[in-house]
N, C-alpha and C positions, 0 to 999 in steps of 0.2 A: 562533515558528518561521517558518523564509522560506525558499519553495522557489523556485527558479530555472528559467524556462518551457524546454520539452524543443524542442530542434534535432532535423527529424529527416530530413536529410537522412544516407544511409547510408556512412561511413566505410571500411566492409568493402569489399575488392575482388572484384567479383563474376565471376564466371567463365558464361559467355553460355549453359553447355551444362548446367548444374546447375541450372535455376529456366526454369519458362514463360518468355516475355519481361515485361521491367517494364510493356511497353504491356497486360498481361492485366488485365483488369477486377478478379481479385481483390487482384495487387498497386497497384492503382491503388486501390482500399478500403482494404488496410491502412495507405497512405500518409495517405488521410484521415484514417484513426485517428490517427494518431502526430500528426496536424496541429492534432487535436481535442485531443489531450495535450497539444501545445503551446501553444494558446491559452487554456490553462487559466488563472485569475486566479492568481496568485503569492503574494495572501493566506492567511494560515493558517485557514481557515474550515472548518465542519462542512461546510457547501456544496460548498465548491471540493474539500475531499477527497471527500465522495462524487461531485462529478462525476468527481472521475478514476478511483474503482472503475467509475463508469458505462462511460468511455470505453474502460478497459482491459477488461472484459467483452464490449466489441462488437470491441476487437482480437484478443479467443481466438477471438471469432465466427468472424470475415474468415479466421484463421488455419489453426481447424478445416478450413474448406470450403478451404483452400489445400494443406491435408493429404492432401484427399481425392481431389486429382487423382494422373493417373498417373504423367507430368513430377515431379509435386513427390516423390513415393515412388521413383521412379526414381533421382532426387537423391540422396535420403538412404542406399538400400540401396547406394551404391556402394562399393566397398570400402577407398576413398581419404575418405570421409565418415563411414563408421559409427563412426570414433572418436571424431570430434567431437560425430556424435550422442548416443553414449552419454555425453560430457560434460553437453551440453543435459539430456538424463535426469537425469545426478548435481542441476545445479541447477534442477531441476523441483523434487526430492525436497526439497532443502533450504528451495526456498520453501516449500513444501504446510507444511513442520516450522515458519517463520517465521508461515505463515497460522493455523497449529493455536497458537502462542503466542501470536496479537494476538487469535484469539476466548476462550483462556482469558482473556485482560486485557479483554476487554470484560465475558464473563460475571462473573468475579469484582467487577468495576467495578458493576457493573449490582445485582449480588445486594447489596453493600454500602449501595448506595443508594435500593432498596426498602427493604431493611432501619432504614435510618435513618428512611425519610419513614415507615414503619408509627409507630416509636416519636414522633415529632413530632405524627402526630397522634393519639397515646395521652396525649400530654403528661404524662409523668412526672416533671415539676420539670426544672431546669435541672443538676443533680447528675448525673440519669439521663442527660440531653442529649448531656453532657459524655463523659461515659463513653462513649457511642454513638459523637460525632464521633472522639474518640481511635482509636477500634477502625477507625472509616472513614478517619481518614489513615493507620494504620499498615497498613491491606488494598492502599492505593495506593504506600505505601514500596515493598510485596512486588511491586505490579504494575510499578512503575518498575525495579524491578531486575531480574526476567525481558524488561523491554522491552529493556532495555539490553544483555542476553549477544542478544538477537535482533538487534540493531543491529551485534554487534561480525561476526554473525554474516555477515551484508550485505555487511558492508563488506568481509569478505575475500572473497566472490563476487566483488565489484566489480572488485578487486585483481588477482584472478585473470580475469575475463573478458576487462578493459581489457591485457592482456597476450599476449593470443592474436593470430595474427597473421591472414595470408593463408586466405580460407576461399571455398569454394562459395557461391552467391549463396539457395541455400535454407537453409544453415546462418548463414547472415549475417543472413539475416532472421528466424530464430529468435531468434539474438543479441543482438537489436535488439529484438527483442519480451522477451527475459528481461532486458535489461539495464533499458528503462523498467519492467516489472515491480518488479526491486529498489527503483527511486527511487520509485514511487508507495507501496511496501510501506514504506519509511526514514520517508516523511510521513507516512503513516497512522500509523507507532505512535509516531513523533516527538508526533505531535496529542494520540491520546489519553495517550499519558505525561505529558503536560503540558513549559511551557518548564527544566525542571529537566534534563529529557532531551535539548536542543535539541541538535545538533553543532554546532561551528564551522563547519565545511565544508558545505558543501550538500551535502543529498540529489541535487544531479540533476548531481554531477561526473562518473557513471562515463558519461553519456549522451552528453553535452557533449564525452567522447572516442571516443565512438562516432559521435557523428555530428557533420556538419558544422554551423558558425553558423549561426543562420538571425536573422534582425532580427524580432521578434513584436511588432506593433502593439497592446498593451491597450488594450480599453476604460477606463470608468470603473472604477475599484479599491473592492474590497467592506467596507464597515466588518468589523476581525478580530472575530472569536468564536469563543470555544473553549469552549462549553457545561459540558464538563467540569472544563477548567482553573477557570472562573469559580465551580463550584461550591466546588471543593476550594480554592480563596483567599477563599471565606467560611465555609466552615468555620473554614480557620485563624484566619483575621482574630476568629473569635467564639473561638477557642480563647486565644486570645494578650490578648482583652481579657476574657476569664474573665468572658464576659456571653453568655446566648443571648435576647435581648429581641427583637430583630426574627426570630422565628418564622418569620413571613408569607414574608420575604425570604428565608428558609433554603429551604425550600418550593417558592419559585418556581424556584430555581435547580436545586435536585433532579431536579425534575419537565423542567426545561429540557434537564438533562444526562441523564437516561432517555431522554427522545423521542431525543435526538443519538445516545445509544448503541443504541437497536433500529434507527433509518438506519442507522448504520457497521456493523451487528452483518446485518442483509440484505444491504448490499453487498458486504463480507467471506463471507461464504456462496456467492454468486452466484460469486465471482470464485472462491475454492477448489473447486468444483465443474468450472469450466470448465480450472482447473488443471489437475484430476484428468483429464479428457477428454482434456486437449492431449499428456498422459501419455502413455494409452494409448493414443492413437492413434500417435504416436512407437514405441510397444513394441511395436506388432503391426506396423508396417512392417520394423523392422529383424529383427523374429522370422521373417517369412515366407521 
């Protein structure tokens, strides 16, 4: 999987009276966020995606406290805006539904491959083995395919976001912040689905029309790893050669891809949490 680093200069035409001014400290923060998003490694790595749940969690931070001014509630409760608002709301609801699908597919992920590593080291023969990895690629078929209706799900957020036009400069920056949302949420379950799930297209198209180029200097580039991926292409590989002799190596890979999934399975947590917050805070403004 290859993600495409985020531009994030803002696209949306902002209107001077709808939003503090850009020189305010806290829109000068969330720029930094969006900056940290973009300098993100482009590798498909355990790493590089939980750094961007990282980044995107200190983007709800910045965003909360940007909520919490008067200027910014003033923005939203106007009457030329609270339609838009209540859009923002609609695609809040659908990620939190996108977030609630990628931790059932980690938990299911997860319970599978405890489960296997119990019986490896019960050692039941290679018969039992067999039986076991069968049941753990067919629990990752099921995961792959709920990833995939969440994926189609994205995409029409995308579709419909990148279509909106002329907006307030605090509903612009919500925008901005739900549109990188989708493309870190398309990697994340792109990742753990493995490259079976991959899109042709990149994840970070709908961004890229949101915002303007920016030129992103990489560092050094990360050897790929995909913890999970690797386990589930040794399973197979022992399934296909109707041998489970290297144990040890089944094992390490297991154990490689549990540790990967309780990081994705914390960051996932943190960020649905701050979801929920960014929610409510939206719902009691436009309630008042």
């Amino acid at each position: 999987m290859a993600t495409t680093p985020l531009n994030v200069q803002p696209s949306f035409h902002a209107r001077s009276n709808s939003l503090p001014s850009r020189q305010h400290p806290l829109t000068s923060q969330i720029d930094d966020n969006l900056n940290r998003l973009s300098a993100s490694q482009s590798a498909s790595t355990s790493s590089s995606i939980e750094h961007q749940l990282n980044c995107l969690q200190d983007l709800y931070d910045s965003v909360d406290m940007l909520l919490q001014l008067p200027l910014s509630q003033q923005a939203l409760a106007q009457e030329q805006q609270r339609k838009l608002a209540e859009q923002i709301l609609d695609g809040s609801l659908m990620l939190l539904d996108v977030c609630g699908i990628a931790r059932d597919a980690l938990s299911q992920t997860k319970e599978c491959t405890q489960d296997l590593q119990s019986v490896l080291c019960r050692r039941r023969g290679v018969e039992g083995l067999t039986n076991e990895v069968r049941k753990y690629i067919t629990s990752r078929k099921a995961v792959r395919k709920a990833i995939s209706k969440a994926l189609k799900n994205l995409k029409h957020m995308e579709n419909k976001l990148s279509k909106d036009g002329e907006t307030g400069a605090m509903i612009s920056t919500l925008k901005q912040v739900e549109a990188v949302t989708i493309s870190v949420l398309e990697s994340f379950l792109s990742f753990i689905s493995g490259p079976e799930a991959e899109s042709k297209s990149s994840p970070w198209s709908l961004v890229s029309k949101l915002m303007h180029q920016r030129k992103v200097t990489c560092e050094e580039e990360e050897q790929k790893a995909d913890e999970i991926a690797d386990a589930e292409a040794t399973l197979r590989s022992s399934i296909k050669c109707g041998s489970m002799k290297n144990v040890e190596n089944v094992q390490n890979e297991l154990e490689n891809s549990e540790m990967c999934i309780q990081d994705l399975d914390e960051g996932l947590e943190s960020l649905f949490r701050r979801l929920i917050k960014a929610r409510v805070t939206v719902l009691n403004i436009l309630n008042c």
